[in-house]
C-alpha positions as CSV (number, residue, x, y, z in Angstrom):
1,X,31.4,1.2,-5.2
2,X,32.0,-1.8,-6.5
3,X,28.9,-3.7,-7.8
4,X,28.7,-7.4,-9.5
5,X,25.5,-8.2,-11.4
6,X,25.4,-10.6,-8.7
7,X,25.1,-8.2,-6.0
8,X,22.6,-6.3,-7.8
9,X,20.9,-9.2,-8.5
10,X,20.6,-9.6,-4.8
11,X,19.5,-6.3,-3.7
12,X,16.7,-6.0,-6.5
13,X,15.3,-9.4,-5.7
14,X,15.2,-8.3,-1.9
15,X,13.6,-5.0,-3.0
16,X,11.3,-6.4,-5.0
17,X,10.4,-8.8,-1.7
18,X,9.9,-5.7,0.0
19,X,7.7,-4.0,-2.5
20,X,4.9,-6.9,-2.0
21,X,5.4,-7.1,1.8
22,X,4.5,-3.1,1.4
23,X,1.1,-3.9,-0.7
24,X,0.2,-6.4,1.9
25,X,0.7,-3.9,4.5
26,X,-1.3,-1.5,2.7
27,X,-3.9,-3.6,1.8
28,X,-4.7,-4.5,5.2
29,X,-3.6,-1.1,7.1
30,X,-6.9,0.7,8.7
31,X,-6.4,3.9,11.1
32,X,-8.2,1.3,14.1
33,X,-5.7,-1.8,13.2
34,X,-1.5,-1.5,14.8
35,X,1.2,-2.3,12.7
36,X,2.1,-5.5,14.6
37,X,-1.4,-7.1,14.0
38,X,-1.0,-6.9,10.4
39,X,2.3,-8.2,10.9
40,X,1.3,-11.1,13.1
41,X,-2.2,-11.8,11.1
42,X,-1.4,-11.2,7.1
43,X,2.1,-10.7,6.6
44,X,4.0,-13.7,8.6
45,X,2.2,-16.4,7.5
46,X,3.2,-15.1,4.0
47,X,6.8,-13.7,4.5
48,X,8.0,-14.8,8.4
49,X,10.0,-11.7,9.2
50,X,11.0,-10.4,12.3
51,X,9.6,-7.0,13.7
52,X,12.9,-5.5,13.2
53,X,13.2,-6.3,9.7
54,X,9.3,-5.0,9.4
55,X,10.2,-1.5,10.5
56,X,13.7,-1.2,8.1
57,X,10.9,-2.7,5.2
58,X,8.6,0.2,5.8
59,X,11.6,2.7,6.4
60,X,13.4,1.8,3.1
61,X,12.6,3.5,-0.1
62,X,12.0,1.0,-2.3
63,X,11.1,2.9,-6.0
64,X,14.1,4.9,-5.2
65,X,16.6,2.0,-4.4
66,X,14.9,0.1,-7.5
67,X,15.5,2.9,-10.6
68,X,19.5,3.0,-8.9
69,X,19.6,-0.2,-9.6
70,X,18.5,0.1,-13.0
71,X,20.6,2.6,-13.5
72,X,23.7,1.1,-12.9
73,X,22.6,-1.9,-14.6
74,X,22.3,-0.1,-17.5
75,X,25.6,1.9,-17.2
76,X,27.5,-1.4,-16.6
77,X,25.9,-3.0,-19.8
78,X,27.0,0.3,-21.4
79,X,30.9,-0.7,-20.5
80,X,30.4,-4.2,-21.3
81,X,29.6,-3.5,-25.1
């Protein structure tokens, strides 16, 4: 695959977007309250998503994605030096 450090910039700045859209769902989830009222109420005043791109937020796993990243971030400064 191949990866600039711009387009892992990219996708760890989105990831990390999705990490705080996660702790505002959390914070706000309840077993009595749906997904899409915590989307309408806390999170798109915040971050105006789409219900779509809600769902593919919860779906991804960030922490995994996130220590890739940093993992070929640190093999490519490896090669660099």
């Amino acid at each position: 695959m191949n990866t600039t450090n711009q387009s892992i910039g990219i996708r760890y700045n989105t990831l990390k977007r999705y990490q705080l859209i996660m702790q505002l769902y959390k914070i706000h989830k309840t077993e009595d309250i749906p997904d899409t009222v915590i989307l309408r109420k806390y999170i798109c005043p915040v971050y105006p998503i789409s219900r779509t791109t809600f769902h593919t937020i919860m779906c991804t796993p960030v922490n995994k994605e996130i220590a890739e990243l940093e993992t070929l971030k640190s093999q490519q400064l490896r090669m660099a030096i």
